[in-house]
N, C-alpha and C positions, 0 to 999 in steps of 0.2 A: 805259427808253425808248431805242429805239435813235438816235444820232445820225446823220444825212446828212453828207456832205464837201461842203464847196461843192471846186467846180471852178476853175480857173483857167482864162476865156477866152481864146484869143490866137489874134489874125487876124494873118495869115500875106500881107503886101502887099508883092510880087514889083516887086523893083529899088527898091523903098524898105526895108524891114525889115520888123519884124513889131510889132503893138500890143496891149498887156497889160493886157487891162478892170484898169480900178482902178489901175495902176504908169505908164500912157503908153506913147508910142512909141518906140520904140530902130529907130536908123535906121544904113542902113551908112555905114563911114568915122566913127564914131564914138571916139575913143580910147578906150584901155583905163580910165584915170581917170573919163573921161566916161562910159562901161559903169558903173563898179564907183559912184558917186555917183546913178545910177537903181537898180540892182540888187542893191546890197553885192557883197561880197567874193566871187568865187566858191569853191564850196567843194570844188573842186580847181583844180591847173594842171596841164597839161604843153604844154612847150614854147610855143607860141603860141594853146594849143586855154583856153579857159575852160569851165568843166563846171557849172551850177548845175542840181542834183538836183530840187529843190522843181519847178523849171521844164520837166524831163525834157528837157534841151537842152545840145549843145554851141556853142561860139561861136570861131569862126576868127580870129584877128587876121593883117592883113597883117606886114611885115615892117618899117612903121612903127608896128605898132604901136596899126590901127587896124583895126575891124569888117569883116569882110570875106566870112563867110558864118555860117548859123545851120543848125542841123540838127536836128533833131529824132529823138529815138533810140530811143523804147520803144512806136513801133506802136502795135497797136489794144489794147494792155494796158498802156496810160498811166493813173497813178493819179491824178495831180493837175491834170493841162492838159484841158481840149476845145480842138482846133484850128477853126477854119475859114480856108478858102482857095474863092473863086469861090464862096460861097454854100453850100460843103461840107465835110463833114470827112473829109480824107482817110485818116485812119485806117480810118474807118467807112464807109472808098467802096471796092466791088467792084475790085481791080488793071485790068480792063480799063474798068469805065467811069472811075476816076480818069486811065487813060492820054488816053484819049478828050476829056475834061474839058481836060486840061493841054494837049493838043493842040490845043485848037481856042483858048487864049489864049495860043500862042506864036506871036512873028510869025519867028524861024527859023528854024536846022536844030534836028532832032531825033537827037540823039544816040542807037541804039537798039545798040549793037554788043555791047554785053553783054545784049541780050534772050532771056530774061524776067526777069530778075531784076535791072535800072539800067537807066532811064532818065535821061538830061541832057536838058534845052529851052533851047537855048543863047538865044532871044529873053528868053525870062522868068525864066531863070537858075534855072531848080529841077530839082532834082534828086531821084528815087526809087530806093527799092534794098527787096532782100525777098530771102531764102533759097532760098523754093523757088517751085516753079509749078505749076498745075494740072495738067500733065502729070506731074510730078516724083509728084503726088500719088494719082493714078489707080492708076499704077505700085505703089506702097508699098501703098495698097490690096489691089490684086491679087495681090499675094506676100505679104501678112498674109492673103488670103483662102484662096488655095494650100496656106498652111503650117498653116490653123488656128489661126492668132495675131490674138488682140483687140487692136487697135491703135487708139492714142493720138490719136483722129478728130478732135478739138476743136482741139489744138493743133496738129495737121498741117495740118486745113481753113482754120484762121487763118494758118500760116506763109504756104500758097499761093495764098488767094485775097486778100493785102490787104498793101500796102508796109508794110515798119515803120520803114522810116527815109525824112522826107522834110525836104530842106534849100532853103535859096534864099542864093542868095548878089547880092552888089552887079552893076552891069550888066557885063556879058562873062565873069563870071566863070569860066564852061564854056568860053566860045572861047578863054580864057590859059592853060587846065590842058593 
């Protein structure tokens, strides 16, 4: 009989933190103590980044030493989390309507200067990034179709139509970078 994985839920609540069905909320400005006594240990460091795998997440600490942004790192081929943020999950949301979505709950500027592939929403402090873009994908298409070469459609389709890293960080945090 084959087994199911349960999921790990976790709502994604911009300028406060994010809340982890079953573990609670971790909120920003939290110290690292105070992180590592909801969360255990993380099971890496570097430098001020904490990495918990289980979680498919990194975690920023300021320069005291405290919570300072959360990111999320493995896209729409996360094993163990479902995200929701606005009733959605951005992983599983189209790049342009997630853009659309985020846009219309920023009261900011929208940072687009490396578009298509980052966005910043410097109102609601989150942040999107992706490898490639629809156009990028089209292209690859049509030079695999050119050349007679079967190409790799699944994972290109996912690279370009879906962010795989989406972060939020404490309030301003895009207007101090």
């Amino acid at each position: 009989m084959e087994s199911t994985k349960r999921m790990i839920k976790i709502f994604l609540e911009p300028l406060k933190g994010i809340n982890i069905q079953g573990a609670g909320t971790i909120e920003f400005n939290l110290s690292k103590p105070e992180l590592e006594s909801k969360l255990g240990k993380p099971d890496s460091l570097y430098d001020n980044k904490l990495f918990y795998e289980e979680l498919e997440l990194r975690m920023d600490l300021d320069k005291n030493q405290r919570l300072e942004f959360i990111e999320f790192i493995y896209g729409p081929v996360t094993e163990n989390i479902e995200l929701e943020i606005y009733g959605l999950n951005p992983f599983k949301t189209k790049s342009s309507d997630l853009i659309e979505v985020l846009k219309s709950h920023n009261t900011g500027l929208v940072d687009s200067t490396e578009e298509p592939y980052c966005y910043a929403f410097h109102g609601s402090s989150i942040g999107i990034y992706r490898n490639s873009s629809e156009a990028e994908l089209a292209d690859k298409m049509a030079t695999c179709k050119a050349n007679d070469i079967n190409p790799e459609q699944e994972e290109w389709y996912m690279e370009a139509h879906y962010f795989w890293t989406i972060g939020l960080g404490r309030e301003a945090y895009y207007s101090s970078k």
